[in-house]
matplotlib code that plots the C-alpha trace (Angstrom):
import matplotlib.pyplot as plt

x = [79.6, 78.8, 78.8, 77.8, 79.4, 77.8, 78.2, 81.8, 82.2, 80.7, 82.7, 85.8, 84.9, 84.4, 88.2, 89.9, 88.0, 88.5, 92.0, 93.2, 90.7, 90.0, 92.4, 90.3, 86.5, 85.3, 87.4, 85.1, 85.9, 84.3, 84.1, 86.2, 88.9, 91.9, 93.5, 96.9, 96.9, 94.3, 97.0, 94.4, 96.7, 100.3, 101.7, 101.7, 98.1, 97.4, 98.9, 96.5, 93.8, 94.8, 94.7, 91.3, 89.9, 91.7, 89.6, 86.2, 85.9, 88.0, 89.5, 93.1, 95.1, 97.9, 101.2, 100.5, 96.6, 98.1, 97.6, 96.1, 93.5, 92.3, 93.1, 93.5, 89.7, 86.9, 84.5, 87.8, 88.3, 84.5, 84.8, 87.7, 86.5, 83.1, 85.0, 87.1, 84.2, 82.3, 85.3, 85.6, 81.6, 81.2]
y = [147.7, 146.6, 143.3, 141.8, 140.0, 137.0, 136.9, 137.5, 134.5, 132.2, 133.3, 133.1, 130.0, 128.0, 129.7, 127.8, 124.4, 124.1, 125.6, 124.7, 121.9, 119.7, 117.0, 117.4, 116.9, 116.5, 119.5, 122.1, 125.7, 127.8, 131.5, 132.6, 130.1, 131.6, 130.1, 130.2, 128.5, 125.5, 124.7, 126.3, 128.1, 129.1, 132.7, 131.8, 131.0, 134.3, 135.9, 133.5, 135.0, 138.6, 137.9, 136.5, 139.5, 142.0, 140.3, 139.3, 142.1, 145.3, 145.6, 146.1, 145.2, 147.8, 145.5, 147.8, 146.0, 142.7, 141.6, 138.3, 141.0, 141.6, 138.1, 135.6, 134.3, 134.2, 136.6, 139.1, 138.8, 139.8, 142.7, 144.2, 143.8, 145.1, 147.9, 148.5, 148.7, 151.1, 153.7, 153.2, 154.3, 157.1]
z = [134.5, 138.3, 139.0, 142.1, 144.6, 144.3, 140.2, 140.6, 143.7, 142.1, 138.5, 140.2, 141.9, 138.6, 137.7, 140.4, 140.0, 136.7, 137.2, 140.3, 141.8, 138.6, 139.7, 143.6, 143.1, 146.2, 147.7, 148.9, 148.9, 151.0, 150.3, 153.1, 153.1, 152.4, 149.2, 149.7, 153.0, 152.2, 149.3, 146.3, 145.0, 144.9, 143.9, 140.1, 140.7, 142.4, 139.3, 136.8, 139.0, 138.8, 134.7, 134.7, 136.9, 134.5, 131.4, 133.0, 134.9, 133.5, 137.4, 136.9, 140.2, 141.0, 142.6, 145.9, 146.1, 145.4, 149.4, 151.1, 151.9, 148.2, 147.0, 149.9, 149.0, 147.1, 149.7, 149.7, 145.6, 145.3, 147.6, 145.8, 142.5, 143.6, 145.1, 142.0, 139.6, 141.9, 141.9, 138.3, 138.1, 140.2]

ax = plt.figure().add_subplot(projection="3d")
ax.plot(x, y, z, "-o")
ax.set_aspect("equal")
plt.show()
């Protein structure tokens, strides 16, 4: 099943604040900021992220997608995911 961009953003989103963030409030996360860098999360977080994309949205990352490009934010999550469940369609 497709899901949209904006469904899996703001699913994702949710992941990391009640994750990641819950300790940070007031820290706002824009969709293009890039995780690892703004101190979101660390490589054991990317892989908690990978696990929660495998169950929510039947994407399954290959180690050779695992990139800052696929996963380094929440716009570039969405794309892939987006882009994974479209290949899986057609």
């Amino acid at each position: 099943m497709q899901t949209s961009e904006t469904e899996i953003i703001s699913r994702v989103r949710g992941f990391v604040q009640e994750n990641f963030l819950y300790m940070q409030p007031d820290f706002v996360l824009a969709d293009e900021d890039r995780l690892l860098e703004k101190g979101v999360v660390d490589s054991m977080g990317v892989a908690e992220m990978i696990s929660l994309i495998e169950s929510e949205f039947g994407v399954r990352a290959s180690e050779d997608e695992i990139s800052e490009a696929n996963f380094g934010s929440l716009r570039a999550i969405a794309r892939y995911v987006a882009d994974k469940q479209s290949a899986l369609v057609s």
